[in-house]
N, C-alpha and C positions, 0 to 999 in steps of 0.2 A: 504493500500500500504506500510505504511510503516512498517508494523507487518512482511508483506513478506520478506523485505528488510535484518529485522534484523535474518528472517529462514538462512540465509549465512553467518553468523557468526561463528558457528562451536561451540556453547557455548555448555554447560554440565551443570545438576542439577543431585544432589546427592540426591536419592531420594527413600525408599524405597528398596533399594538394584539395583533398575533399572537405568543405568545411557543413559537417553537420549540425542537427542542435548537441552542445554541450558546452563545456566552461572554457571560460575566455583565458589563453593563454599569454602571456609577454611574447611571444616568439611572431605576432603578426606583422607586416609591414605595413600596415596603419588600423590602430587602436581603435582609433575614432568610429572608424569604418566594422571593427570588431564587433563594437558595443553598439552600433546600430542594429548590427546583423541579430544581435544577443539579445533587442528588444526594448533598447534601450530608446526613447524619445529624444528628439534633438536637446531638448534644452536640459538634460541629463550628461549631455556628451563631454561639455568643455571642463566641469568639476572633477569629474573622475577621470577626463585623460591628466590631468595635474596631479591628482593623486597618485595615478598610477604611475607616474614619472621619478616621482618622490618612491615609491614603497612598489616596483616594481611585480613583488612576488603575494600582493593581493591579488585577489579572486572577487570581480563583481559580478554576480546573475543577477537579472530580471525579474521581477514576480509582477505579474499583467492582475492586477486589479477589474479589470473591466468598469471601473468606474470612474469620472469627475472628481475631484474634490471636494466640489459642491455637493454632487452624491454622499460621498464617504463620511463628510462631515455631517450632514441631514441626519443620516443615518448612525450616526456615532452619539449624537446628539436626542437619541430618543430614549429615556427622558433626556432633560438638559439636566437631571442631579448625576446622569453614568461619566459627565467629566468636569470635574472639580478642580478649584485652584484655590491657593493660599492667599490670604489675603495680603498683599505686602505691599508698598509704596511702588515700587515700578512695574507692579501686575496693576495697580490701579490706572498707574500714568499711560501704560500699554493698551484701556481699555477692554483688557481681558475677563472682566467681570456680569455674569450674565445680568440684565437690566431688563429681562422680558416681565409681565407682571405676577407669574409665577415664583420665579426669581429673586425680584423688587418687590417688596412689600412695606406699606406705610414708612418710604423712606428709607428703608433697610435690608441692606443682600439677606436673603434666608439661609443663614447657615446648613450645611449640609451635614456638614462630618465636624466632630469638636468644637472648639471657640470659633476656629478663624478659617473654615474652608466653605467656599461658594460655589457656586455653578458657574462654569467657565464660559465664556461668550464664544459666540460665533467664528469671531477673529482668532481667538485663542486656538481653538480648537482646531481651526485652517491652519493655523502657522504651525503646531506642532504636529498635525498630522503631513505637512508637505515635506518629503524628503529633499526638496532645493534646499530646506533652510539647515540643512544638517549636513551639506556631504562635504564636509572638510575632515582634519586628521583626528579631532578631536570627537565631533558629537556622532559622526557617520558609527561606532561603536555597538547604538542603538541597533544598527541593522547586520550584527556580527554574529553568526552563526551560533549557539548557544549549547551545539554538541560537546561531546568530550572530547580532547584535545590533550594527547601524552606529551606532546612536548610543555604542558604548562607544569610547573613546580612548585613547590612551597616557601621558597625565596620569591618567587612573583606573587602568590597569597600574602606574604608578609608585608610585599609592599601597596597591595593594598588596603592591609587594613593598617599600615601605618599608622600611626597617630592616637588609635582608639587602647581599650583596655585589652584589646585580643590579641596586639601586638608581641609576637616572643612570649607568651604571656600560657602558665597551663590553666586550663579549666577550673571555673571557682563556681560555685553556685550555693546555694542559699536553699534550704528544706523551708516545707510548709512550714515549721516552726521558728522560722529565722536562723536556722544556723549553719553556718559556713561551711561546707565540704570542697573537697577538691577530687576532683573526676578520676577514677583509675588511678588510686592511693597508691603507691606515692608521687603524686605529683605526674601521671605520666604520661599525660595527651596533651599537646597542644593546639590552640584553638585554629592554627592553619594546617595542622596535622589532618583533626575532625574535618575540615572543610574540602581538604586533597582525598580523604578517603570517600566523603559525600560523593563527590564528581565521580568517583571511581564507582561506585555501587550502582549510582541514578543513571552515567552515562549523560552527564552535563558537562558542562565547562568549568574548571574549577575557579579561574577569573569572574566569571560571570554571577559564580554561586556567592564570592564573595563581595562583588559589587553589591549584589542584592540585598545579604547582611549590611552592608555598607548605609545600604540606600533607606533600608528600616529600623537597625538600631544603633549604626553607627554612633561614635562619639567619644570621647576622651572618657567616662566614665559609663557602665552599664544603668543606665538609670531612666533609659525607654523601657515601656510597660512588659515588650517581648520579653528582652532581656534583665530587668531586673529580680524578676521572682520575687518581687514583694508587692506587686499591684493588690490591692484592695478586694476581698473575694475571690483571688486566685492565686497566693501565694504558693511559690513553689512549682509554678508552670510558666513556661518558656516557651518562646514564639519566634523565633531569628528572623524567620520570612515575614510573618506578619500574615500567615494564610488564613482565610475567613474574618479578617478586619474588615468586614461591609463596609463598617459604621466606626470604627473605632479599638482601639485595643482592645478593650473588653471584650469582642467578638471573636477577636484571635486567639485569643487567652480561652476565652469559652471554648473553643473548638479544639484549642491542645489538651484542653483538661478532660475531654472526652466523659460520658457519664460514669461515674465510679461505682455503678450497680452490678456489673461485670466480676466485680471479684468475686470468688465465695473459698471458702473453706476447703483444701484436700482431704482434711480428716479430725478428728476428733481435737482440736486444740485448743489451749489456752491462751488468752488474753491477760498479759500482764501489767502491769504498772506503767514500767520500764523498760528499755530495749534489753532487756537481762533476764535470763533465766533466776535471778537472785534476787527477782525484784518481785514486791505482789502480785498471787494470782489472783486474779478479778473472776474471771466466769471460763468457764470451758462451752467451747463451743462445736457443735455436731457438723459432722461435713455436709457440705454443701450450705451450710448458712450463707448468706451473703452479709460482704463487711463493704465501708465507704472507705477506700483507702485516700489515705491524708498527705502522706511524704512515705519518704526512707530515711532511715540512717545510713552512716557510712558502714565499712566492714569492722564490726564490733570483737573488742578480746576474744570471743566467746567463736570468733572465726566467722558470724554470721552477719546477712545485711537485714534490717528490721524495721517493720511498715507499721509507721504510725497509720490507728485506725478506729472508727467507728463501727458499733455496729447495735443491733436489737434484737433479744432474747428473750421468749418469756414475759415481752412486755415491758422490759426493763431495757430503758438507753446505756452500752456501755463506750466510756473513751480509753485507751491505752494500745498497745503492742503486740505485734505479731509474728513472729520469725517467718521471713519472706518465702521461706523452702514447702510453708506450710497453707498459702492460699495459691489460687491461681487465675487468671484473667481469661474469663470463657467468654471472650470474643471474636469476632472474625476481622476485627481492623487491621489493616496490614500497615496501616503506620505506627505501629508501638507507642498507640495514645493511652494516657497522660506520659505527655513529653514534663518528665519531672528534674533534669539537668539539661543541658544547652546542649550537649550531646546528642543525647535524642533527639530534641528540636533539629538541628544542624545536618542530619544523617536523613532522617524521615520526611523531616520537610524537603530537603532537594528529593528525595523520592516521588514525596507527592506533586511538586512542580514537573516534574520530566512524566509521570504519569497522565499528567490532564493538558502539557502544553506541547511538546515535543514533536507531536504529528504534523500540526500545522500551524505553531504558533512558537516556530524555532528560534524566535529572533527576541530581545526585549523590545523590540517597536511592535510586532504582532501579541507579544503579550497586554502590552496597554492596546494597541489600535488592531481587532481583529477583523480584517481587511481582506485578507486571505483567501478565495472563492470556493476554496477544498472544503474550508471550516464547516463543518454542519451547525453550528452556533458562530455563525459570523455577526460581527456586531455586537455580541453578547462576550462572557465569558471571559471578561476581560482581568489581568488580574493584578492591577489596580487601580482607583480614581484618578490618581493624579497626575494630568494634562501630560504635564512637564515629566512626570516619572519616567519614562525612558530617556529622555534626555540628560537629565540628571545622572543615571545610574550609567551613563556611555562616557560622560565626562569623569567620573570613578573611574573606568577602565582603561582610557586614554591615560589619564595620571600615572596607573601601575601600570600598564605596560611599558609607560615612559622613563619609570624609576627603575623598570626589570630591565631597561636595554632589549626589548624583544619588538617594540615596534616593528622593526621591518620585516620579523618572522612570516611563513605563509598565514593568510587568515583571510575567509570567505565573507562574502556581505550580500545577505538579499535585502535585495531596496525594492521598494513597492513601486509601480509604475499607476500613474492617474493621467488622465485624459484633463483637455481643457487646460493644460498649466502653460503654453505657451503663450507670451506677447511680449511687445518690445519695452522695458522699465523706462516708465515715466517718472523723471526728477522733479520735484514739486518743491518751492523756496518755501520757509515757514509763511503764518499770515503775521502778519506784523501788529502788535501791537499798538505802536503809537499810532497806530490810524485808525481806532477804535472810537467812534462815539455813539453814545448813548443818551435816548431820549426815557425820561421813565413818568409815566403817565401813571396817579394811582396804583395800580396792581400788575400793570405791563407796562415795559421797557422795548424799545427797538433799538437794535446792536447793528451795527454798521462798520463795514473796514475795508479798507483795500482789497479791491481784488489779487488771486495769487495766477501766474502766467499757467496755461495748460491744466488747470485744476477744472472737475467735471461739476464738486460738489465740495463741502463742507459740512462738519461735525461741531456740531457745539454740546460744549459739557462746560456746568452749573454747579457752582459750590454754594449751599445756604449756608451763613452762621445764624449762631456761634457753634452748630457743631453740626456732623455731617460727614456724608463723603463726596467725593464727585460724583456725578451723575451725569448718561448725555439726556439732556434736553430735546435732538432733535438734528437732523439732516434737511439742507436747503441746497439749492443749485444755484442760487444767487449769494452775492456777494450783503447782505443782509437778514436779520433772524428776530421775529417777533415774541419775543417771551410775556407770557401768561399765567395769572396765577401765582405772582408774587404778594409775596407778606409786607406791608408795607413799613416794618419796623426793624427789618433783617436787612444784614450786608449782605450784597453777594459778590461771587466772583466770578468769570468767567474765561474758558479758554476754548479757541478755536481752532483745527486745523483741516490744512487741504488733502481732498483726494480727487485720485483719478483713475478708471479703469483701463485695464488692458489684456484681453482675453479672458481668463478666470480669476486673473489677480487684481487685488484693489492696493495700489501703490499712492501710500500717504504722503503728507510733508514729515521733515525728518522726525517732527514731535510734538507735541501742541504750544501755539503760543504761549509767551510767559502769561501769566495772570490779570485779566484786566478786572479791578474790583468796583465797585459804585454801590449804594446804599439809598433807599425808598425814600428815606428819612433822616436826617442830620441828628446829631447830639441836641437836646435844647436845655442844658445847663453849662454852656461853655464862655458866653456872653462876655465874662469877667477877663478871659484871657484871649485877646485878641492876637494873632500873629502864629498862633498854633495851629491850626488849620492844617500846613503840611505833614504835623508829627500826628495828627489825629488821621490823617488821611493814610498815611504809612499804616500803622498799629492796628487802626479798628478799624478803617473803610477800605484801603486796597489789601488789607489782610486780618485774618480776624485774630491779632496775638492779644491784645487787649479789648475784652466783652464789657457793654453793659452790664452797668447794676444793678435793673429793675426788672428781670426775665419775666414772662416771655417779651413785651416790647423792648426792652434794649433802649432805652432813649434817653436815659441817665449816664452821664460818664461816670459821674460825682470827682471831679477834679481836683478838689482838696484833700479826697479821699485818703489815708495811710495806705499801702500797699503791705500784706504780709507775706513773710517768706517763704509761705505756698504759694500764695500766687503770684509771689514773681518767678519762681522757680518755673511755675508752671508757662508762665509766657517766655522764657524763655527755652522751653520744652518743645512749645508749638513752634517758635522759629526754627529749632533744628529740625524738624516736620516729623515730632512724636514718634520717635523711632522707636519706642518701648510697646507702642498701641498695640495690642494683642498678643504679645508677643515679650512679656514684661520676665526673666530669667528667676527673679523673686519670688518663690511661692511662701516663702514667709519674711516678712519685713526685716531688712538687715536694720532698723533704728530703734532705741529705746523710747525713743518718745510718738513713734507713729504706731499705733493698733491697728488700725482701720487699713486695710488695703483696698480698698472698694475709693475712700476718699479723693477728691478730686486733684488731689497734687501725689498721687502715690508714685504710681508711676514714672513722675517726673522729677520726685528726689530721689527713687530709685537711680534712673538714669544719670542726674548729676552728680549722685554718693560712686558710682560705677565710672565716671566720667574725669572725678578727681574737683569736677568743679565746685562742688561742697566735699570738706572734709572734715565732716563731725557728724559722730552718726547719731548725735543729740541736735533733732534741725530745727525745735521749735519753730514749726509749720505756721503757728497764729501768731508768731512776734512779729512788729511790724520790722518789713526788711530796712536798715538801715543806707544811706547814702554811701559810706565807704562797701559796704557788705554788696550793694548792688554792684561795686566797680571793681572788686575782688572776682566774684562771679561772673561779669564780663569778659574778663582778663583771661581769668583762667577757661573760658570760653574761648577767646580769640585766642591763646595760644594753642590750644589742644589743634586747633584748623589750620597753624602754620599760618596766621595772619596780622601776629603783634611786627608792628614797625619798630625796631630798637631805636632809634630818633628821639624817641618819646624819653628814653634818660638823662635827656639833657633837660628836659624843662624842671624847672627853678619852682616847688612851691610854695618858698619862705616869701610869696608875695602875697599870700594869705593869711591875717595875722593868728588864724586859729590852726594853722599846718600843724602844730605839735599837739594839736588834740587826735590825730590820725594817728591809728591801731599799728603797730610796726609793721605787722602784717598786710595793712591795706596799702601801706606809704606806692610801694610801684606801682599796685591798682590806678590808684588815685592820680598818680603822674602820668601814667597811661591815659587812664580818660582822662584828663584835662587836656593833654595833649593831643587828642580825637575831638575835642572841643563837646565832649561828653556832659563833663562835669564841669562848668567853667565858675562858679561860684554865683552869689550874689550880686546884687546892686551897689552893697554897700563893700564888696570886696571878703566877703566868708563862704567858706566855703563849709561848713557844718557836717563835717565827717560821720557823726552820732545821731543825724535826724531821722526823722524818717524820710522813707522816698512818697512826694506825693504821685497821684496817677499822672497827671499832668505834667510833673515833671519825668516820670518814668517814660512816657511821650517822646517828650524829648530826645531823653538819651538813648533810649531802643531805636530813634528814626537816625542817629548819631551811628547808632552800634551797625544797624541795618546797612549804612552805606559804607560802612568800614569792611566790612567780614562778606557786603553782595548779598543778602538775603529778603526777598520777599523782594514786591513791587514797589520801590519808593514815587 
């Protein structure tokens, strides 16, 4: 079956002068002409004859999809929750986020899988399923043959699980009961040992086996749910692959733990205390009872391994011990479930992946995108949500091959072939922002801007504050966009950019404009200070680092206000553009004075206690932030970005007669910003090191800091 499989590949052997179908060999006198013959589409041709140039002794075949893109993706795409993506600042900026109304709900992507995973957009799903956007030396990996391969070794496993705890490292794992064992006493397997023997059983690749641990529990420390054996309700079960994570670890976890009704009894035995025959006996129990096994111990004095266990007799619940030689597991799984050390997991599970994917989903791109036309569950069966997961796990492969020195070794690639991807790429200049105006009527605005040269159409996406994510608003074929349905007491922001078609591809401008912001409604308690208008426009209107007072209208600045060192912390959180949002490494508060993690500055002293820009891990959150304290924290802001000017040590603050009331600490802050024209003091010549910062003046020097460091839209 599967010799038929591989007759649709379109391959070619050079052979006697007869060139039949089979695999393309170096030996042609023109390649290009190879790879046509091999099924390959023109616009397939020029990437891979550069490859081949480079890595001569690769193997590329064809696999004819029989479908469009547009097809593939339609159909990859049903539901839109079968391809998910993470939510993170350059998946937002990429428009990779599905926005359909299923999707999008009151303002909000519908999580799909854990905190932060959404249903991946249209666009998304085109780009990672097109193999144009992958065939260089690095992500083409995706599409690398996923068989066994004797020339790989365990100096190529090591490198790449480089970095993590399986490194050189033997087997450790953790019983239901929390305690520490080590696999094959003393000490005698190692964890790319396990992973060289997996490939070896399953008849996988053992690169690929361990990209995939790579890809699911990687990490300098075991402490992914697979791999920790201390998750919550499953302690003591391990998952490497992550197989049956529908939804989440818990899934994966559930299905390594298999149901533990399977055990019973070989014969008349007792239940003890302890793993010791020396320990109390509890009950004897008759063969074939059935027990819940819970863990093992290690190999005990006694010479024996012993399974902690449950079970009920008589009416009566008993917990304790049972020497392993004495029950036995009357089932027919052939994956040696409950995977109770990483062992298991590691051995069984590539079992189980070569079992359900091998026939026609030999590749990590046919295992995320089954595309395949052999598949009898094509479009299904895919094994895993996420978009980008093969691409990821090929750039894992690319790495260790590159640190094993084995790149140029022989290695096969089936790459998918789609219809419709040819047209000539359309370059498209950004839209330009400063040609932006805006009329805003009551509850609708009209957005206007330069037209972009060769552009078919435009995308406009809408930011509301004070909080929110992007959104597109809406596609127009003109060079203007009627928004609807605004709040008249919210800022907004907005970005645009150009596209144009060409064949099946829709070729953008390189990225969306910078941000153009404008607001329904102006502050109306600002009166008192005339000439700020610019820093208010920086801070609250072309960005929202500083929100109104009075939620939900927003129409209070309160300008005298004191700022505390939550929330200045926290705007200057938002100018680094919240890089902890969802994604915050803190599951329990590194400070003695913050409980709350839910609080609306956590996150953001998180990041600045991580950042070095606060360093006290007492932040008193509700003092109000002091003036040298804001210019401390600027500082050590601007230098963390490689953006303090040294210059600034020349200026002179003994021209302020209160200079020696500044914190030894704050003194370079403080010369800094005055020298950025930050903090430049009073009227009367003070500069009040010890005040507080008002909003007003916090205005100021954030629209100061803004155009020093390039942040946001001034």
């Amino acid at each position: 079956m599967k010799k038929r499989i591989l007759s649709m590949l379109f391959s070619i052997i050079i052979c006697a002068g007869i060139i039949p179908n089979g695999f393309i060999t170096a030996q042609a006198a023109s390649y290009a002409d190879e790879l046509r013959r091999a099924g390959f589409t023109e616009e397939y041709i020029a990437p891979l004859v550069e490859l081949h140039n480079k890595y001569p002794n690769w193997t590329f075949q064809a696999l004819q999809t029989n479908l469009s893109l547009d097809e593939a993706a339609a159909n990859e795409r049903t539901p839109h929750s079968q391809q998910n993506i993470q939510k993170t600042n350059s998946n937002a900026a990429n428009g990779y986020y599905c926005d359909c109304s299923k999707c999008y709900v009151n303002g909000k992507y519908k999580i799909t899988e854990g905190k932060s995973w959404v249903a991946a957009s249209e666009k998304a799903v085109k780009y990672y399923l097109n193999p144009l956007n992958f065939l260089d030396e690095k992500y083409i990996f995706q599409f690398e043959s996923t068989a066994y391969n004797s020339a790989h070794n365990q100096d190529g496993v090591e490198a790449i699980i480089k970095g993590t705890w399986m490194q050189k490292a033997h087997i450790q794992y953790l019983d239901s009961n929390g305690v520490n064992h080590w696999y094959d006493p003393p000490h005698g397997k190692y964890y790319s040992e396990a992973i060289m023997e997996a490939a070896k059983q399953s008849g996988l690749s053992a690169y690929y086996l361990a990209s995939k641990i790579m890809q699911e529990v990687g990490g300098a420390k075991p402490t992914a749910g697979g791999a920790s054996g201390s998750y919550s309700g499953y302690k003591g079960i391990y998952n490497y692959y992550n197989i049956g994570a529908n939804t989440g670890v818990k899934d994966g976890l559930k299905w390594a733990s298999l149901n533990a009704s399977g055990y019973v009894t070989n014969c008349a035995c007792k239940v003890r205390q302890g793993p010791s025959t020396s320990t109390t006996h509890l009950v004897t129990l008759p063969t074939g009872t059935k027990v819940n096994y819970k863990g093992a111990t290690s190999k005990q004095s006694d010479g024996y391994v012993w399974y902690s266990i449950s079970a009920t007799y008589n009416g009566r619940n008993y917990d304790g011990y049972i020497r392993s030689d004495l029950i036995n597991y009357n089932s027919n799984d052939k994956y040696n479930r409950p995977w109770t050390n990483p062992y298991l997991s590691i051995i069984n599970g590539a079992k189980w992946i070569a079992n359900n994917y091998t026939s026609t989903q030999s590749t990590g791109y046919l295992q995320k995108f089954n595309v395949n036309p052999a598949s009898k569950n094509r479009f299904e069966h895919e094994y895993m949500a996420n978009v980008q997961g093969a691409a990821s796990e090929a750039a894992i492969q690319y790495n260790a091959y590159k640190k094993a020195n084995i790149l140029s070794a022989p290695k096969t690639f089936l790459i998918p072939i789609y219809s419709g991807l040819a047209g000539t790429p359309i370059d498209l200049d950004y839209v330009d922002k400063n040609t932006f105006t805006v009329d805003v009527t009551g509850t609708s605005a009209l957005i206007k801007w330069k037209a972009v040269d060769k552009a078919q159409g435009y995308e406009i996406r809408l930011l509301s504050s004070p909080h929110g994510e992007w959104t597109v608003a809406g596609r127009t074929n003109t060079n203007s966009y009627f928004l609807k349905g605004l709040t008249t007491t919210h800022n907004y922001s907005i970005q645009i950019r150009a596209y144009a078609k060409s064949g099946s591809t829709t070729y953008y401008s390189p990225g969306w404009s910078y941000s153009f912001g404008f607001r329904t409604m102006k502050f109306d308690d600002i009166g008192d200070y005339p000439g700020y208008e610019e820093y208010l426009n920086y801070t609250s209107i072309n960005n929202d680092f500083i929100m109104g007072t009075n939620p939900p209208e927003y129409t209070h600045f309160s300008p005298a206000e004191a700022l505390t060192r939550g929330m200045f912390i926290t705007i200057l959180y938002r100018m680094a553009g919240e890089p902890y949002k969802n994604n915050n490494p803190h599951n329990e508060t590194p400070f003695d004075d913050i409980d709350d993690v839910e609080a609306y500055y956590y996150d953001a002293a998180c990041w600045a206690l991580d950042k070095k820009i606060t360093t006290e891990t007492h932040f008193a959150p509700e003092n109000a932030v002091t003036r040298e304290q804001t210019a401390a924290f600027l500082y050590r802001y601007t230098d963390m970005i490689g953006k303090i000017d040294s210059r600034y040590k020349n200026t002179d603050l003994s021209k302020f007669p209160d200079s020696n009331n500044i914190s030894e600490w704050a003194v370079e802050p403080i010369r800094w910003a005055n020298y950025e024209n930050m903090i430049t003091g009073t009227m009367q010549g003070y500069i009040y090191p010890k005040n507080a910062t008002r909003r007003i003046h916090a205005a100021k020097i954030l629209c100061g800091f803004g155009k020093t460091c390039g942040i946001g839209n001034l």
